[in-house]
N, C-alpha and C positions, 0 to 999 in steps of 0.2 A: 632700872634699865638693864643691869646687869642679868636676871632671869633671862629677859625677852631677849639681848643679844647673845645670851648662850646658846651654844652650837649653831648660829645664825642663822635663830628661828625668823629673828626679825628679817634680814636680807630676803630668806626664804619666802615668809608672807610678803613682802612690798613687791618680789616679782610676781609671783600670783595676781597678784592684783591688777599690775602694770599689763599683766598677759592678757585677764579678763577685760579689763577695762579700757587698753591703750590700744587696742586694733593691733595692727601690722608694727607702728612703731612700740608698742608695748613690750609687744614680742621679742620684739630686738631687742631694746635696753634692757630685760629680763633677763636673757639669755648671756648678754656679755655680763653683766654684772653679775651672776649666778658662775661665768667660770671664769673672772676673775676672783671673787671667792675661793673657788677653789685652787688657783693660782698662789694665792696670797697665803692660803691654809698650808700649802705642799710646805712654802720659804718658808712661814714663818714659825709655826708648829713641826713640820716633820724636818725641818734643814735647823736654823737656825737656832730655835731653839734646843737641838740635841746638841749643838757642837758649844754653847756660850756656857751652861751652868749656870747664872746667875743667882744666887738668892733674892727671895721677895724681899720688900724695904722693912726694916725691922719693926718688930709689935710693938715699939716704944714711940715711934713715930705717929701712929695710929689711932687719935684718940674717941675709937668706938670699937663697939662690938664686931663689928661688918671684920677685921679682922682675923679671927676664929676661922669665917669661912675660906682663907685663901687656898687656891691651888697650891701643889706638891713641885709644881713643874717649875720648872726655869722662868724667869723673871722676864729675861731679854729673848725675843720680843715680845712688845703684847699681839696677839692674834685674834682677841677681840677687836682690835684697832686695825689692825692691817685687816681683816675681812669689809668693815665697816668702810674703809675709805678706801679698798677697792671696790667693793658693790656702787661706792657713791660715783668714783670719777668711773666707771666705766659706762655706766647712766647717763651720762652729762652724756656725752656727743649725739645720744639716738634722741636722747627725747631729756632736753636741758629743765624742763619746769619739773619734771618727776627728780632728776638727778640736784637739785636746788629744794627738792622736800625734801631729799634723803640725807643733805647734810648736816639736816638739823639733828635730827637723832645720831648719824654718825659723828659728829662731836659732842653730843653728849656720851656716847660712849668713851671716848677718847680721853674727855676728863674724869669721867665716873672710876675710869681704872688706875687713876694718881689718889682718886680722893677714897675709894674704896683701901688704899694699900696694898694692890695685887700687882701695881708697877712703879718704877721712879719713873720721873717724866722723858729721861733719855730713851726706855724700852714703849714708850705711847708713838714717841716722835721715828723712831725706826721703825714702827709696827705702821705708823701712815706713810713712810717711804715706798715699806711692802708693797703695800697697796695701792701707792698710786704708779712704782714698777709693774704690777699686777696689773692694773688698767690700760696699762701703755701696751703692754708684750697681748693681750687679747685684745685689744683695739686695733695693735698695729698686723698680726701675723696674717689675720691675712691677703692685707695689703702686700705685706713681705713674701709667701708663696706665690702671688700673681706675676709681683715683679721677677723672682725666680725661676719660676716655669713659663715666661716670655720667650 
């Protein structure tokens, strides 16, 4: 799971699909969930992650190989998690059956990244706050511009 939500290819592919395949609401729930993504990506990798430092949970804890491969970067938050469960809840409002397929993979990623050793579970659980912050501020904004330029 961890390949396919790298650099989220997977996000990427399910909106495609949602585009080709869901008409007019496809489109929509492709689009919000594609820049809540990128939302999520901005907090959680270029904010958050610069300012926390964390180390990854240590190689002792770890009992496989998978291990070896972790990233170099800060621990807190995960951004696999936060992209994942911002694509998911930002899906839910346009077109709820596709945003209810998408969380089954979005929480397997979410565990895959405790059970891999590339997160503890405090930087999973901030990384789907990310994202469901992410989902709310692209769902809501431009509800919020409307009301503001009334």
């Amino acid at each position: 799971m961890e390949e396919t939500a790298e650099g989220t290819k997977l996000w990427w592919g399910a909106a495609a699909v949602m585009a080709w395949r869901g008409g007019w609401r496809g489109r929509m729930a492709a689009t919000a969930g594609l820049a809540a993504v990128a939302v999520a990506q901005v907090a959680a990798n270029g904010v958050c992650k610069q300012l926390a430092e964390r180390p990854r949970p240590p190689k002792e804890w770890i009992p496989h190989d998978e291990v070896e491969d972790r990233p170099e970067s800060s621990s807190f938050p995960s951004g696999h998690t936060s992209a994942a469960v911002a694509f998911t809840a930002a899906v839910v409002p346009a077109w709820p059956l596709a945003g209810a397929l998408c969380a089954v993979p979005a929480a397997m990623v979410a565990v895959e990244r405790v059970q891999s050793g590339a997160h503890y579970p405090s930087d999973v659980a901030t990384g789907a706050a990310i994202g469901l912050g992410a989902a709310w501020l692209v769902r809501s904004t431009p509800r919020l511009l409307l009301r503001h330029w009334r």
